[in-house]
Backbone as ProteinMPNN parsed JSONL, in Angstrom:
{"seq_chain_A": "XXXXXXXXXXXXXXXXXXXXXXXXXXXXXXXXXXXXXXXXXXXXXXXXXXXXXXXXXXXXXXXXXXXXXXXXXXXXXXXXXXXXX", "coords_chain_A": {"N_chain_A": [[0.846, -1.175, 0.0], [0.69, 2.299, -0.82], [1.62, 5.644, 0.301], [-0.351, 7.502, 0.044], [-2.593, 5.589, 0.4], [-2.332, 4.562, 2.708], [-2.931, 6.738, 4.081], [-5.22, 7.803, 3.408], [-7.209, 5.581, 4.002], [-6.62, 4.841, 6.849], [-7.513, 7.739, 7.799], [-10.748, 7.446, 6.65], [-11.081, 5.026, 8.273], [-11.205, 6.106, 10.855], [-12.868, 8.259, 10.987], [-14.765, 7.05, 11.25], [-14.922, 5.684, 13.663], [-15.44, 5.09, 17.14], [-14.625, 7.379, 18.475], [-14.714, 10.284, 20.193], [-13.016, 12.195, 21.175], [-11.904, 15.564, 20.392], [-9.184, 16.129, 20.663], [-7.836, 13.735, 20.031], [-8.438, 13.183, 17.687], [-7.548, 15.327, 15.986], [-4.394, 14.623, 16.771], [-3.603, 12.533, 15.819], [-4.656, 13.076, 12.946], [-2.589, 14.676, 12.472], [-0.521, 13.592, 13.015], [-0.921, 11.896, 10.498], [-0.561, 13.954, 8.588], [2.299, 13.961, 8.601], [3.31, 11.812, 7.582], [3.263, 9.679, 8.915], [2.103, 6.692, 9.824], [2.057, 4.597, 10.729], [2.299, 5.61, 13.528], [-0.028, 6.961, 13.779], [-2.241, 5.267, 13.542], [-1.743, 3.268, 15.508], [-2.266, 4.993, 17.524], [-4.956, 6.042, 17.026], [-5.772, 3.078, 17.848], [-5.223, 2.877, 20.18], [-6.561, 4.557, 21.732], [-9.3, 3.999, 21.446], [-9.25, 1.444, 22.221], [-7.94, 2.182, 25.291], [-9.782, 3.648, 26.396], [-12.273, 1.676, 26.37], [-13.832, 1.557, 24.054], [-17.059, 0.612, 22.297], [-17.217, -1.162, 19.217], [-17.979, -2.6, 15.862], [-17.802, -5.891, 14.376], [-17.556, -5.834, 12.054], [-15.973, -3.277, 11.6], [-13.462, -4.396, 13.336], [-12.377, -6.151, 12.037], [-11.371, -4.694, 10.108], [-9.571, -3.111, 11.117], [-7.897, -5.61, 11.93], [-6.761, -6.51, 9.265], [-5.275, -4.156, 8.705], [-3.882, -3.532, 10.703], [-1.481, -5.754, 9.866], [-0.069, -4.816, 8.428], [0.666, -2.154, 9.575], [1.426, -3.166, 12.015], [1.295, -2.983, 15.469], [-0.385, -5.748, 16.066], [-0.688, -7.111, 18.221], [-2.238, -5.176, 20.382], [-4.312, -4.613, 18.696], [-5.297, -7.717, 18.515], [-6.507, -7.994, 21.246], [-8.069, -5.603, 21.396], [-10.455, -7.272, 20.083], [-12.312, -7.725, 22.331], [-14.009, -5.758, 22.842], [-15.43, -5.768, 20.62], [-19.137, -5.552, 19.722], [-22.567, -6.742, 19.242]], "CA_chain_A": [[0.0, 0.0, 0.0], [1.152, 3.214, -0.691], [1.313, 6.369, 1.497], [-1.844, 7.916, 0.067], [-3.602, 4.526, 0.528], [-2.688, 4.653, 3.896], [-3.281, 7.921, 4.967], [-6.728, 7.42, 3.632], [-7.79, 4.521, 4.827], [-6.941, 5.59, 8.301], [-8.371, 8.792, 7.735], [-11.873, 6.498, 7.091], [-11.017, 4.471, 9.92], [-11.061, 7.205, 12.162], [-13.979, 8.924, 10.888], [-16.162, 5.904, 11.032], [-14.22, 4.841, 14.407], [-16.158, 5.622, 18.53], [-13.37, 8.183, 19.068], [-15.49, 11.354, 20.026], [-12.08, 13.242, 21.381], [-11.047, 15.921, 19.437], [-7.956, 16.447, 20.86], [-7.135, 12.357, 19.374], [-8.518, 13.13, 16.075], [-6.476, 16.411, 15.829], [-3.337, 14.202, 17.065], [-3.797, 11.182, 13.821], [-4.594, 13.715, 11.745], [-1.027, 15.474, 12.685], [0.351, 11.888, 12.484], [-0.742, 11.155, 8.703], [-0.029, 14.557, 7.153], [3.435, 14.097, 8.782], [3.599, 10.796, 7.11], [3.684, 8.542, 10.628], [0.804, 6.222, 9.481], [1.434, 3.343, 12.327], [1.771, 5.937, 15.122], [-1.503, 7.753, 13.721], [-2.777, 3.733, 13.439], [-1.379, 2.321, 17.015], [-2.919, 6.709, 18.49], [-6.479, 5.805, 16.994], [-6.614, 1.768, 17.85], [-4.983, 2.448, 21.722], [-7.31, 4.953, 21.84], [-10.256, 2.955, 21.565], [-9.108, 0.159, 23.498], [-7.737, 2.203, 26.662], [-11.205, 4.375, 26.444], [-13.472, 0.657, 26.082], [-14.859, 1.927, 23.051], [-17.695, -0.404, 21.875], [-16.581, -1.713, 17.831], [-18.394, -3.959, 15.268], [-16.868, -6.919, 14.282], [-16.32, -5.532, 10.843], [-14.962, -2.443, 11.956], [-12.477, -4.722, 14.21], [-11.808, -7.2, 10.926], [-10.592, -3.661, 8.88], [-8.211, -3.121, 11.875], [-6.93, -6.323, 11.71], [-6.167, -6.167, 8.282], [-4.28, -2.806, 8.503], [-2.59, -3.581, 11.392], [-1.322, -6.734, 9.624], [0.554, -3.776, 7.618], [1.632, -1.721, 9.952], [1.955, -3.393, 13.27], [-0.075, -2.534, 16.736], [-0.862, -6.831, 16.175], [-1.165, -7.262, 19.664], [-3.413, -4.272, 20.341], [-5.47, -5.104, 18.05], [-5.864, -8.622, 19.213], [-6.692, -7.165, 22.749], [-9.219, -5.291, 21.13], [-11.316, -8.471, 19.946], [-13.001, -7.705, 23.585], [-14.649, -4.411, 22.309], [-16.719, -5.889, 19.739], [-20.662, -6.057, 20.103], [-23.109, -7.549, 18.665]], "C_chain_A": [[0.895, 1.242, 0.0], [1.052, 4.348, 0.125], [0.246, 7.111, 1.343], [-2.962, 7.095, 0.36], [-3.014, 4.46, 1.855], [-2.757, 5.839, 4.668], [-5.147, 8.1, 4.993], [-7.765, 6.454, 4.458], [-7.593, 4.686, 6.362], [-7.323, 6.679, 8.681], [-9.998, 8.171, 7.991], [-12.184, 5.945, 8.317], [-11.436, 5.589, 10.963], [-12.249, 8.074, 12.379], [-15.244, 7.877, 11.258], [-15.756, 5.004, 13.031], [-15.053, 5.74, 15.881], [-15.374, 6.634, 19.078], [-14.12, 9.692, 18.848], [-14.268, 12.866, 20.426], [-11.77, 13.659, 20.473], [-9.539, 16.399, 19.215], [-6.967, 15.002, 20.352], [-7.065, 12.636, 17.763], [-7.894, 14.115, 15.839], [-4.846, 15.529, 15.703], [-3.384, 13.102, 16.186], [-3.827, 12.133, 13.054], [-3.23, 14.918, 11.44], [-0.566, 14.408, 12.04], [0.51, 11.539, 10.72], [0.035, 12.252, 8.331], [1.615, 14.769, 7.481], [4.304, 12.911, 8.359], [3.698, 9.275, 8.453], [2.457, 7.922, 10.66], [0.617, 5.524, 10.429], [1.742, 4.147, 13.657], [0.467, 6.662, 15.001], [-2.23, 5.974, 13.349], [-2.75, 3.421, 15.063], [-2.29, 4.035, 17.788], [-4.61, 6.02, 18.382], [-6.527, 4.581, 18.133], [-5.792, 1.906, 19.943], [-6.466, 3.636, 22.372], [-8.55, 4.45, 22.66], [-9.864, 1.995, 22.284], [-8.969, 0.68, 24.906], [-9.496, 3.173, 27.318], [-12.59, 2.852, 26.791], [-14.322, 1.223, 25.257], [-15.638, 0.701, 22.484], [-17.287, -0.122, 19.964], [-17.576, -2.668, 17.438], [-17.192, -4.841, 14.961], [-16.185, -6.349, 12.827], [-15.439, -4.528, 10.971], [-13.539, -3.134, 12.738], [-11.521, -5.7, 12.946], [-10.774, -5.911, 10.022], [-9.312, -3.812, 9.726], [-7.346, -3.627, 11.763], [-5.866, -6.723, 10.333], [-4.901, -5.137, 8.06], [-3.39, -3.244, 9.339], [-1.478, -5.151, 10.926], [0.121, -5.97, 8.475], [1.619, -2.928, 8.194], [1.246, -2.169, 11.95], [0.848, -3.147, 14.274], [-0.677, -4.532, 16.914], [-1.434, -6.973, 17.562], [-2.111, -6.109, 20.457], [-4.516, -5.004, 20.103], [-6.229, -6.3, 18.44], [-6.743, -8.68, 20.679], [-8.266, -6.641, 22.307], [-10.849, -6.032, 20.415], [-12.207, -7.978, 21.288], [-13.98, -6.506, 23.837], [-15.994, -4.391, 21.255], [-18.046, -6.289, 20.141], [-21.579, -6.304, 18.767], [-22.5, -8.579, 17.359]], "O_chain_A": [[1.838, 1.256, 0.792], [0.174, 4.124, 0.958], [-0.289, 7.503, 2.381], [-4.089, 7.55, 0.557], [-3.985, 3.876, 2.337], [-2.63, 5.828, 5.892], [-5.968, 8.346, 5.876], [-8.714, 6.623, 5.223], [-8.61, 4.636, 7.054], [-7.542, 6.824, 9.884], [-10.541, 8.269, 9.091], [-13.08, 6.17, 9.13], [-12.188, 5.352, 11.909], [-12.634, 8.534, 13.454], [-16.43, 8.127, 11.473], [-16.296, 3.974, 13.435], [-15.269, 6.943, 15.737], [-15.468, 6.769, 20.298], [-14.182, 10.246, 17.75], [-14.451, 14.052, 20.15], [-11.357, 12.959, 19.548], [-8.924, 16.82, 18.235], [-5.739, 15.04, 20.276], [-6.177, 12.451, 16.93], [-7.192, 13.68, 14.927], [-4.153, 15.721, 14.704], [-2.227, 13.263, 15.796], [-2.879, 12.148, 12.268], [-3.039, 15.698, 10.508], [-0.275, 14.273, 10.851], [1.438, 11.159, 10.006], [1.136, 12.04, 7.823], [2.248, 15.581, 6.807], [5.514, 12.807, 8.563], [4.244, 8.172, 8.479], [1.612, 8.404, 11.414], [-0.432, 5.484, 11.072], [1.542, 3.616, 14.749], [-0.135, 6.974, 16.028], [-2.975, 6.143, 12.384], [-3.793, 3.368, 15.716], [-2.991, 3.779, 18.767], [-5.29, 5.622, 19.328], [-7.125, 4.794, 19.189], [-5.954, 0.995, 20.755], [-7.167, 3.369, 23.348], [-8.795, 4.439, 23.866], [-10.563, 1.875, 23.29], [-9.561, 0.08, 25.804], [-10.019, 3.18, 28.432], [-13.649, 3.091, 27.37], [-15.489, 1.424, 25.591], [-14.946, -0.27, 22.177], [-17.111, 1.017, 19.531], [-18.067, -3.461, 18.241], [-16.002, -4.632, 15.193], [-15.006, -6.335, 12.474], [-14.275, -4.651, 10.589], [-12.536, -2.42, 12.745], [-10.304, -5.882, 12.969], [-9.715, -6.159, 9.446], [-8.284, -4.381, 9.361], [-6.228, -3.15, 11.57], [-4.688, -7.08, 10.339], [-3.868, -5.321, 7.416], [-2.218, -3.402, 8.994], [-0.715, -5.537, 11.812], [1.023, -6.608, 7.933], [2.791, -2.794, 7.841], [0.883, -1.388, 12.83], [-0.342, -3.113, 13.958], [-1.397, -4.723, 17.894], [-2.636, -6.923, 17.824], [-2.785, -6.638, 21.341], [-5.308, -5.677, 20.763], [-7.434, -6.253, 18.686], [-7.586, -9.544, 20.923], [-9.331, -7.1, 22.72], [-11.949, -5.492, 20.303], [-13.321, -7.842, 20.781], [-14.617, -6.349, 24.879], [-16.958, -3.647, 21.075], [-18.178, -7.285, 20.852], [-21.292, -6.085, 17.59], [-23.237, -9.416, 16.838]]}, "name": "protein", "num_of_chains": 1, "seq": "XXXXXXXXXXXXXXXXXXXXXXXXXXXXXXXXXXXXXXXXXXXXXXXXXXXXXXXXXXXXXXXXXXXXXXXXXXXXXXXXXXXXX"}
């Protein structure tokens, strides 16, 4: 993936993601346009996990995908415990 395909796609992520702080989404959206995709990746997905943000399963399946890219694996796995229904 290239760096516009991942600045987007975690741009999406993020917009579509339980993260109502705007002082997080300010701090990812520093992260991408500074090119730092897996610390604006690992900022969103610790986010959500240290918050207990509730997640669908597909929203948690994109994660795992991405982070399969750039890292956070173990996070992410962690965050399996977030998903409802």
């Amino acid at each position: 993936m290239e760096s516009v395909e991942y600045a987007a796609t975690i741009e999406k992520l993020l917009k579509e993601s339980p993260v109502t702080a705007p002082s997080v989404t300010v701090d990812v959206r520093d992260l991408l346009a500074a090119g730092e995709f897996a610390l604006a990746f690992d900022t969103m997905c610790s986010w959500i996990y240290e918050e207990e943000l509730p997640i669908s399963k597909e929203y948690h399946e994109r994660l795992v995908r991405l982070s399969e890219e750039l890292g956070s694996r173990d996070l992410i796995r962690r965050m399996s415990e977030l998903v409802t229904g």
